[in-house]
C-alpha positions in Angstrom: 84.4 32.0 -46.0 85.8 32.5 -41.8 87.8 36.0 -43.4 84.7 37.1 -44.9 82.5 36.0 -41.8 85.1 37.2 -38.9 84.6 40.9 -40.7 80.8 41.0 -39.2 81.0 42.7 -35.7 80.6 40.2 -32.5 81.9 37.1 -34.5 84.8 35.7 -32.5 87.2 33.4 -34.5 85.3 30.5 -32.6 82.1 31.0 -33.7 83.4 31.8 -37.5 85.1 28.6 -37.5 82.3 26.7 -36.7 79.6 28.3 -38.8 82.7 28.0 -41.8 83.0 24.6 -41.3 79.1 23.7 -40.6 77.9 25.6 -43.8 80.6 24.5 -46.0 80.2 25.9 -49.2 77.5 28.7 -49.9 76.6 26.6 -53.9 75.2 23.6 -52.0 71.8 25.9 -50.6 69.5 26.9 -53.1 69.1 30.2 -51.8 69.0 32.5 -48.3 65.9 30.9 -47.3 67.6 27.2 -46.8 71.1 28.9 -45.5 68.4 30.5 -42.5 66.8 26.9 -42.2 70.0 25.3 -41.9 70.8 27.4 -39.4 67.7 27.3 -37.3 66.5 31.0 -37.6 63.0 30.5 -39.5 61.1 28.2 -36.9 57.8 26.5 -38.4 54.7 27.0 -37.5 52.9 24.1 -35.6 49.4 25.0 -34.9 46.4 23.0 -34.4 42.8 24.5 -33.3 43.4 27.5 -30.8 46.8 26.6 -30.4 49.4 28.6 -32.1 53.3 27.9 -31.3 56.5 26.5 -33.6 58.9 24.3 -33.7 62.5 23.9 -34.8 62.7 22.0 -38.3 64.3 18.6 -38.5 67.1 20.1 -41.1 68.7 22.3 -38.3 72.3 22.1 -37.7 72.5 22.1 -34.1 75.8 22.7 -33.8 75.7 25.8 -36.1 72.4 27.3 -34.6 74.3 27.3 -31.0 77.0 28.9 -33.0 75.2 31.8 -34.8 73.0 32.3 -31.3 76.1 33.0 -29.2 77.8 35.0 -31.6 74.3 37.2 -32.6 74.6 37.9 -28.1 77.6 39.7 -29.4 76.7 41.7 -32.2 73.4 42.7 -31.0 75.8 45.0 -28.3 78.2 46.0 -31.0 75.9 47.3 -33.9 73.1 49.9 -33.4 70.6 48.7 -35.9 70.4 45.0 -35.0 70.1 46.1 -31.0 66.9 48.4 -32.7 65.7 45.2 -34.5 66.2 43.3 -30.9 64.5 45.7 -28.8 61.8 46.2 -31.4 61.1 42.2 -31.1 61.2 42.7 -27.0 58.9 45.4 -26.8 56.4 43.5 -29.0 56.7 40.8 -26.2 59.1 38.1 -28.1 61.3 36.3 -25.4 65.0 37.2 -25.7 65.5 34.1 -28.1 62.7 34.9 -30.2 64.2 38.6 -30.8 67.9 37.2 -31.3 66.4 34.9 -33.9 64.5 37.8 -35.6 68.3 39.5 -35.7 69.4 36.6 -37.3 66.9 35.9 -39.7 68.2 39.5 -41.2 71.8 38.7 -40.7 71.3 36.0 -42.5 70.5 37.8 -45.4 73.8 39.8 -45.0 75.5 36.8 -44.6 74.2 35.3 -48.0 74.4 38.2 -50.0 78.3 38.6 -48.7 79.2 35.1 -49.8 77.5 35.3 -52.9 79.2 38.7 -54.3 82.6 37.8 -52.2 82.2 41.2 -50.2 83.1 42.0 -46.8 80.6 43.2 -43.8 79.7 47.1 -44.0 78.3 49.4 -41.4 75.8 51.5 -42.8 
């Protein structure tokens, strides 16, 4: 899994060897969706009345999230398409972590679909 993971631009060996060793094995999550929870990029809603906001789940890997956040930094400068996904989120007023979090939520996808056919990162 850290070979397949260190091909994806902005990963240093650091963060691939944490998110390796914090996801473990790709079988145990029942699909992207509970990979992205795990890793804290779909936040829930919490709203109530007139106030809207959300909330990191309970499930998050905290050690992980800080993980896959420093090494998104990273690969939003080094690919083109997420740093258009990033400053698509920032002109729609999202705070920087918001937008990072939006890159990740579509990395993540990536990321599942590489560990479930055994394929390596691919620049478009």
């Amino acid at each position: 899994m850290a070979l397949r993971l260190g091909t994806i631009p902005g990963f240093g060996d650091i963060a691939v060897a944490e998110l390796a060793g914090e996801i473990g094995r790709h079988e145990r999550f029942a699909g992207e969706a509970s990979l992205a929870l795990y890793l804290g990029m779909c936040p829930l809603d919490n709203q109530s009345g007139d106030y809207r906001g959300s909330k990191v789940p309970r499930q998050v890997n905290k050690r992980a999230r800080k993980a896959l956040m420093n090494a998104l930094a990273h690969h939003v400068r080094q690919v083109p398409q997420s740093r258009l996904l990033y400053e698509k989120k920032r002109a729609q007023g999202k705070s920087h972590n918001q937008a990072l979090r939006a890159v990740g939520r579509q990395l993540i996808r990536v990321i599942w679909c590489m560990l479930r056919d055994g394929r390596d990162y691919e620049l478009r």
